[in-house]
C-alpha positions in Angstrom: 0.0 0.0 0.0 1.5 3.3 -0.9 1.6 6.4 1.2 -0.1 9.7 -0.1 0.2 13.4 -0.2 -3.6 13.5 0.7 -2.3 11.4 4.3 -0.6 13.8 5.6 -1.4 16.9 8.0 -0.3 20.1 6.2 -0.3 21.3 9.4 2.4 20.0 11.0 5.7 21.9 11.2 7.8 19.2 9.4 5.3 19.0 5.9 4.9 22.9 6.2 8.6 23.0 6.1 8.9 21.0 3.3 5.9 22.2 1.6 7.8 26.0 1.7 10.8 24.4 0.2 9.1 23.3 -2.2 7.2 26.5 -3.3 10.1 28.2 -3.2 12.2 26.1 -5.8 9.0 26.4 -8.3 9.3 30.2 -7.5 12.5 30.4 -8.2 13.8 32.2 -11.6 15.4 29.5 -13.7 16.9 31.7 -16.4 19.5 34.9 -16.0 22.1 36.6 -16.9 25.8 35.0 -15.9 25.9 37.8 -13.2 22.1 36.6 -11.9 23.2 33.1 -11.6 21.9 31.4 -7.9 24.0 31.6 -4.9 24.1 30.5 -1.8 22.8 33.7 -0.5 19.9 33.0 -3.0 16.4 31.6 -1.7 15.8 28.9 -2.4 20.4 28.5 -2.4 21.6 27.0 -5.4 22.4 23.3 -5.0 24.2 20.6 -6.8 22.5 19.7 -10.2 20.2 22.8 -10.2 19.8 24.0 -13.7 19.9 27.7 -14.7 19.5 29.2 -18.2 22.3 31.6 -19.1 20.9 34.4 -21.1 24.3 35.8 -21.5 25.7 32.3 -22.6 22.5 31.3 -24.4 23.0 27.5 -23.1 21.9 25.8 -20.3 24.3 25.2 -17.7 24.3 23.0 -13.9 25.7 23.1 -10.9 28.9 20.8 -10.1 29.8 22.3 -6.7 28.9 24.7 -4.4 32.5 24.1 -2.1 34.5 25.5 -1.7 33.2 27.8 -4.7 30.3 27.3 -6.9 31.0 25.6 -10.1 28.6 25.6 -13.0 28.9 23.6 -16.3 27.2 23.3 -19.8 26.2 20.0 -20.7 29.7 18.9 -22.2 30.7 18.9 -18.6 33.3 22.1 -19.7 33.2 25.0 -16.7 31.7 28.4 -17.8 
């Protein structure tokens, strides 16, 4: 028998938690200039594999790293 999302309390503090994490990476822009891209300042913070359109680039890039810097890549797995 599988679990859910309809069983659980949206009420409690750990699914409202995750429920405004969630929100806030479908909020989140997806596309910028190189100087926009996510930090981890940013809400939500940029995280490993999080994709971000470079408007400057005009590619798609991902994250590789984010220590002891943030290091993004296009999708030949070449640093930009």
């Amino acid at each position: 028998m599988s679990t859910r999302f309809r069983d659980y309390d949206p009420s409690t503090p750990i699914t409202a938690e995750w429920l405004n994490s969630v929100d806030d990476l479908l909020l989140a822009s997806k596309a910028g200039t190189t100087a926009q891209r996510p930090t981890l300042a940013s809400v939500p913070p940029v995280f490993v594999g999080r994709e971000w359109f470079d408007l400057t680039l005009e590619l798609p890039i991902w994250c590789l790293q984010v220590t002891p810097s943030i290091v993004w890549v296009n999708a030949a797995g070449v640093q930009v």
